[in-house]
C-alpha positions, 0 to 999 in steps of 0.5 A: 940475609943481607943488611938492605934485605933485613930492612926491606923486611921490616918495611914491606910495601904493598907490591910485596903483599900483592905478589904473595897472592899470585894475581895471573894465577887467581885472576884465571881462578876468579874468572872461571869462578865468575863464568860458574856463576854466569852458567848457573841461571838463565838469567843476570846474577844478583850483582850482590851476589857476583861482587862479593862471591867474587870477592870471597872466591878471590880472598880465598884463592889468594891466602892458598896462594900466600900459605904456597910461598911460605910453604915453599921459600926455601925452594922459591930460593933456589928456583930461577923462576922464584927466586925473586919472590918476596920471602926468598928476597927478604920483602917479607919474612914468613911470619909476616906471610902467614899472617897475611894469609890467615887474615884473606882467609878468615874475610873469604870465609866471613864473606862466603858464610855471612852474605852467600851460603854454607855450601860455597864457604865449605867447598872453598875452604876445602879448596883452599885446603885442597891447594895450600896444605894437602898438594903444596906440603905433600903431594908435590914433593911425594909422587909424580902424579902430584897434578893429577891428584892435586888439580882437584883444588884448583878445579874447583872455582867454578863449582864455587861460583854456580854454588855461590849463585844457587846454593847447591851443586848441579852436574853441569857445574862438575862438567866445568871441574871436568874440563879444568882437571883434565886441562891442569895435567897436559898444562902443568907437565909442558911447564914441568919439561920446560923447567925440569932441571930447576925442579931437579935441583930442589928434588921435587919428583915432577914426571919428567924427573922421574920417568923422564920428558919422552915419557911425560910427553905422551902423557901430555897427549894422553891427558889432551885427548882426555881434555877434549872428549872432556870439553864435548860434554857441555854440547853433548848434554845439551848444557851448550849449543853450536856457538860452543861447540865450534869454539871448543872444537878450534880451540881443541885443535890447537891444543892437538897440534902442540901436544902431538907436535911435541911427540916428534919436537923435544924443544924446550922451546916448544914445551913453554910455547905449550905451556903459553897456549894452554892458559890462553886455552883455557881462557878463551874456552871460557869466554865461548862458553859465557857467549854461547850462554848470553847469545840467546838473551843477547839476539832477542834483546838487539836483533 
């Protein structure tokens, strides 16, 4: 480390403790856990309940996003894509990281425990687990198969959010982990391809390193195929209407075109292009999913 970085260090700013916590990542965490939380009741959430369960969903999405960078400043260092992050610049050093993340993880739990219930605390820190220890220090460095495994963690913040608002878990909340887990694959794996000479050179045995980008390729169909039998089921039990299911059905085309586009394409250009499109996905088809639960409500108190 050099002179200025070791000063840098000693005085961190708030900008360096704001990118430990990932905000595009969480932001997409804490909106699907909002949406949980929306779907959960005919009605509006108790807007106690929606801030601070947002707020303790956030916290604890943000200490596994923390725990993330100081697991893997070594790596960050040596990928173009984290190697300006703050413990590999010398913002921050790991002691410094740690503590911060144990202290958004101590007020997640405080906030989930005291003012929501038990049962979205637990599942959290099970997340927050889930996410920071068992994927991140294990099985992103022991299989190819790390995503599917580990997307389980970050399949959960709608779960939390329907719990955070009825206390209990109910088959529609797991139909939105469905839709997550089996969009986190074909999402990650289009990354993976994009960026698979970085993660070679740090040894990390993402699918297209180990089996190679053809092959992972058609996993990313397979597992889109899976994503739209997945995103039909809301309609199917009758959990969302045609409001829904037209928005499911455009957004899954343009996930269809990408992912079987990229059987004939082999550009790295079009594996981001993917990439980009799947977290707008992911994005608008909750959205549609919010309309599609309000519209009722909405038409009768306008229309």
């Amino acid at each position: 480390m050099n002179e200025t970085s070791a000063q840098h260090s000693l005085t961190p700013t708030w900008r360096d403790y704001l990118a430990l916590c990932k905000p595009r990542v969480v932001s997409l965490i804490v909106f699907t856990a909002i949406i949980g939380m929306l779907l959960s009741t005919p009605g509006l959430v108790p807007l106690e309940t929606l801030l601070i369960g947002t707020v303790g969903i956030a916290l604890a999405a943000a200490s596994a996003a923390a725990i993330n960078h100081v697991a893997e400043h070594r790596i960050d260092a040596l990928m173009a894509r984290t190697q300006y992050r703050p413990l590999p610049q010398g913002e921050l050093n790991t002691t410094q990281a740690l503590s911060f993340a144990l202290v958004l993880g101590f007020l997640s739990m405080y906030l989930l425990v005291a003012f929501i219930n038990t049962v979205t605390a637990v599942l959290t820190f099970l997340s927050l687990i889930g996410y920071a220890v068992i994927y991140t220090m294990y099985l992103k460095h022991a299989t190819p198969q790390n995503i599917v495994i580990g997307g389980a963690a970050g399949a959960a913040p709608p779960v939390l959010g329907w719990t955070a608002v009825t206390g209990s878990l109910d088959p529609h909340a797991l139909l939105l982990f469905l839709i997550i887990f089996a969009w986190t694959p074909p999402h990650f794996w289009a990354l993976a391809i994009y960026r698979r000479v970085e993660y070679a050179k740090v040894n990390i045995p993402m699918l297209p390193i180990t089996h190679g980008t053809e092959f992972t390729r058609l996993h990313v169909l397979f597992y889109t195929f899976l994503l739209v039998a997945a995103t039909l089921l809301p309609y199917a039990t009758y959990m969302c209407g045609e409001i829904y299911l037209v928005g499911a059905l455009i957004l899954n085309a343009g996930f269809l075109y990408y992912a079987i586009r990229m059987q004939y394409d082999s550009s790295d250009e079009l594996a981001y292009a993917t990439f980009k499109y799947s977290i707008s996905y992911l994005t608008a088809l909750f959205f549609v999913l919010f309309v599609d639960h309000y519209w009722p409500m909405a038409k009768a108190a306008f229309f």
